[in-house]
C-alpha positions as CSV (number, residue, x, y, z in Angstrom):
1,X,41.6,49.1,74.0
2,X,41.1,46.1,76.3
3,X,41.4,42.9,74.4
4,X,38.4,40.8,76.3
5,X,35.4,42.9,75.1
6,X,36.7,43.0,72.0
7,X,37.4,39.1,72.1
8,X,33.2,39.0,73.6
9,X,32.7,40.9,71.1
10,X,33.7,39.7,68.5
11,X,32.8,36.0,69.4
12,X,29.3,37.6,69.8
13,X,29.1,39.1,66.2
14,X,30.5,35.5,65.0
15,X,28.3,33.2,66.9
16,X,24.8,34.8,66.9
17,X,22.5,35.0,64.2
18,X,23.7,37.3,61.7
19,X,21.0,40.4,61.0
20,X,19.6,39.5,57.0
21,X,21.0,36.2,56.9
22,X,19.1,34.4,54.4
23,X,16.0,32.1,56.0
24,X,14.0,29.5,54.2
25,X,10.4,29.1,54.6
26,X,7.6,26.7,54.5
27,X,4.0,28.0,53.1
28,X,0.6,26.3,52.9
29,X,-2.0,27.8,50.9
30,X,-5.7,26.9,50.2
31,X,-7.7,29.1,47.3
32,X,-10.3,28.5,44.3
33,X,-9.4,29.1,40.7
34,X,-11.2,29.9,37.8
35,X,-10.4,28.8,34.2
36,X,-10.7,30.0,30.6
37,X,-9.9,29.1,27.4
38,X,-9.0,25.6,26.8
39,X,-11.3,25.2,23.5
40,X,-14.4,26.7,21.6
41,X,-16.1,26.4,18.6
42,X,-17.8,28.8,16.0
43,X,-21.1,29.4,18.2
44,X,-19.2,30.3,21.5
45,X,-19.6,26.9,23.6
46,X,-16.1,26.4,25.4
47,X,-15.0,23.5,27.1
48,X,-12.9,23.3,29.8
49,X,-11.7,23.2,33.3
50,X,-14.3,24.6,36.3
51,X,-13.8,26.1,39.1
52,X,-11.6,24.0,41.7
53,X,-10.8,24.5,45.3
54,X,-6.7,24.7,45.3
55,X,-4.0,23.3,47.7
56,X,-0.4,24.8,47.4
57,X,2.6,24.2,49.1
58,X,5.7,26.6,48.8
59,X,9.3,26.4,49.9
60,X,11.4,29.2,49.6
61,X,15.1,30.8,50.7
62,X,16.0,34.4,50.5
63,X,17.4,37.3,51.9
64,X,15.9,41.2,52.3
65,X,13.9,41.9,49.1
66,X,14.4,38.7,46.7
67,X,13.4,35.2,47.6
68,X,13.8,32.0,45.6
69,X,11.0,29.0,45.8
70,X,9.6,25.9,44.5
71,X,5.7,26.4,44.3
72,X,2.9,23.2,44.4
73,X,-0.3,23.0,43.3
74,X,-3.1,20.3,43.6
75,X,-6.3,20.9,42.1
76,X,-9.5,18.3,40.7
77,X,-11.0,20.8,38.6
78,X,-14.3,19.5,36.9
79,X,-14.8,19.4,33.1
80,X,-17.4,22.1,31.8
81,X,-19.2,22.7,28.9
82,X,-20.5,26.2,28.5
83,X,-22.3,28.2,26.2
84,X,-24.1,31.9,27.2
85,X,-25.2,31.0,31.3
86,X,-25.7,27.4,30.8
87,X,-22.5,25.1,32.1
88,X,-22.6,21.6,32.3
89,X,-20.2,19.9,34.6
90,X,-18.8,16.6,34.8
91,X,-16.5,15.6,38.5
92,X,-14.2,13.4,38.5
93,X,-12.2,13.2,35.2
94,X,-9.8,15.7,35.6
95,X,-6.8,16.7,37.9
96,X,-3.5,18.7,37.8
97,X,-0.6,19.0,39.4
98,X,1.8,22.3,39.1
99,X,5.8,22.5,39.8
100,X,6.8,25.9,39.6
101,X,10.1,26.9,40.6
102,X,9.8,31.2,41.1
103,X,11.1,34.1,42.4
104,X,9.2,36.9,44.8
105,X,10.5,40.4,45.1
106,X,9.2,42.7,47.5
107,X,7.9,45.8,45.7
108,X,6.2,47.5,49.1
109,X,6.8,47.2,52.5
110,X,5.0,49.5,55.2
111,X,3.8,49.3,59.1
112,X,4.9,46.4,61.0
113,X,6.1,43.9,58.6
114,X,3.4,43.9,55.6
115,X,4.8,43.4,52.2
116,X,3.6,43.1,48.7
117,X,5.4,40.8,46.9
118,X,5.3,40.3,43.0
119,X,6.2,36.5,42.5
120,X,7.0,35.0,38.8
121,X,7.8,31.4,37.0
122,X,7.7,28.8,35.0
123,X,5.1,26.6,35.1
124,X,4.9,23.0,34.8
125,X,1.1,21.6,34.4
126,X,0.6,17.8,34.5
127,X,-2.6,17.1,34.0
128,X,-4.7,13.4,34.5
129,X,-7.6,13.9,31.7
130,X,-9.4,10.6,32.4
131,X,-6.9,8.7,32.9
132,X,-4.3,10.2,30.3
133,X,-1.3,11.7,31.3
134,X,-0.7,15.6,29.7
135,X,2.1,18.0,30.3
136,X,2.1,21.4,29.8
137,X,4.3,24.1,30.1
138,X,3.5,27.8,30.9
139,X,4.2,31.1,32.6
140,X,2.7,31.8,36.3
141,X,2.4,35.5,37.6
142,X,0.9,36.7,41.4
143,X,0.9,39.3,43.4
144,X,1.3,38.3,47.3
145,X,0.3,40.6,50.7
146,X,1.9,39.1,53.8
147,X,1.4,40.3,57.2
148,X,3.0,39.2,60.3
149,X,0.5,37.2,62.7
150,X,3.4,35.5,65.3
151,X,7.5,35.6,66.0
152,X,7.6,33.2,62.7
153,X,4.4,33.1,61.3
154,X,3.1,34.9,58.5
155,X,-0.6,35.2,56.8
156,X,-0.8,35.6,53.0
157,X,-3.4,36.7,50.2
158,X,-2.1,35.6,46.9
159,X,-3.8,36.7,43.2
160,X,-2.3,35.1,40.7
161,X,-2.9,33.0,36.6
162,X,-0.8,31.2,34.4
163,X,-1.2,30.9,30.9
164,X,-0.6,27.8,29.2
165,X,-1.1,25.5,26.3
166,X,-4.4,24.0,25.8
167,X,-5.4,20.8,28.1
168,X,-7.1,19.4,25.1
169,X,-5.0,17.6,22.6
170,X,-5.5,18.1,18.6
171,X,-7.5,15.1,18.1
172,X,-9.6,15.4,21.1
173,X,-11.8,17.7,19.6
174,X,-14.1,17.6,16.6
175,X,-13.8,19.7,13.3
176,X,-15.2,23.0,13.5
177,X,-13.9,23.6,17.2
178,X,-10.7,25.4,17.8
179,X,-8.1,24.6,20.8
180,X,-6.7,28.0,22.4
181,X,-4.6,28.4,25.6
182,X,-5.9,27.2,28.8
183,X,-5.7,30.2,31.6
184,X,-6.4,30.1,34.7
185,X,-7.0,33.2,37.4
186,X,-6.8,32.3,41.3
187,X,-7.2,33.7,44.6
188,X,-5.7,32.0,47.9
189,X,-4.9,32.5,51.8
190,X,-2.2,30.6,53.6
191,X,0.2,30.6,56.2
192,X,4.4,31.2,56.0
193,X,6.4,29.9,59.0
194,X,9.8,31.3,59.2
195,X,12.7,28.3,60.2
């Protein structure tokens, strides 16, 4: 065997990107949630959260089907009290922030590059309820589609809730009304570039 294409060779193999190396990633995602829960009293009126637009950002490093991330969410969700069709809203007085560090593992992968992604965490809500300062912690679950739309761009349509602890503290509400967990169903779009 002559010893300079193996030498090209091998300095090839060593000094070109390596095939499944792992890459990180930089996502931006835009969506509208929809909130339940929170608290209620005997005759059905709940008050909670309502209906925000969402703004997420999303790091994340992996290789093949498992990828590791840091998911954030902004939202100014408005304060609603509902009972049967009727809701009253008030702007303004709430707003939440969400760290959640997650995994995504590719459950589906067809045609040129679409995958279905199942993505899983905890979740870290702080919440500014007029001007108070509440933590909670809970569990995130979504199911992500990604397609390919350039060399290192990728579009997205993410489902996803978390289940929490109630947003309202004990003595924010009266006798007679009952806190339960705050959950929280969204839907977004976004863009993935690939560094």
């Amino acid at each position: 065997m002559r010893p300079l294409p193996v030498t090209l060779l091998a300095f090839g193999l060593a000094a070109g990107p390596h095939i499944g190396a792992a890459q990180w990633s930089l996502s931006a995602d835009v969506g509208v949630a929809y909130f339940g829960g929170t608290s209620r009293d005997s005759a059905g009126a709940t008050v909670g959260p309502y209906r925000p637009t969402t703004l997420a950002v999303r790091v994340d490093h992996g290789d093949g089907p498992v990828r590791f991330g840091l998911h954030v969410l902004y939202a100014e969700p408005g304060l609603a009290g509902k009972q049967g069709d009727l809701a009253f809203v008030q702007s303004g007085v709430l707003s939440l922030w969400e760290i959640v560090p997650q995994v995504a593992v590719r459950v589906v992968r067809f045609g040129t590059g679409v995958e279905g992604r199942i993505e899983a965490g905890p979740a870290f809500d702080l919440w500014e309820f007029d001007n108070e300062q509440r933590n909670r912690v809970g569990a995130r679950g979504a199911v992500a589609l990604q397609w390919p739309l350039a060399r290192s761009l990728t579009g997205s349509l993410r489902v996803g809730g978390v289940w929490s602890e109630s947003v309202v503290d004990p003595g924010d509400v009266p006798a007679g009304v009952e806190r339960v967990t705050t959950r929280r169903f969204d839907v977004a779009i976004g863009l993935r570039y690939t560094l």
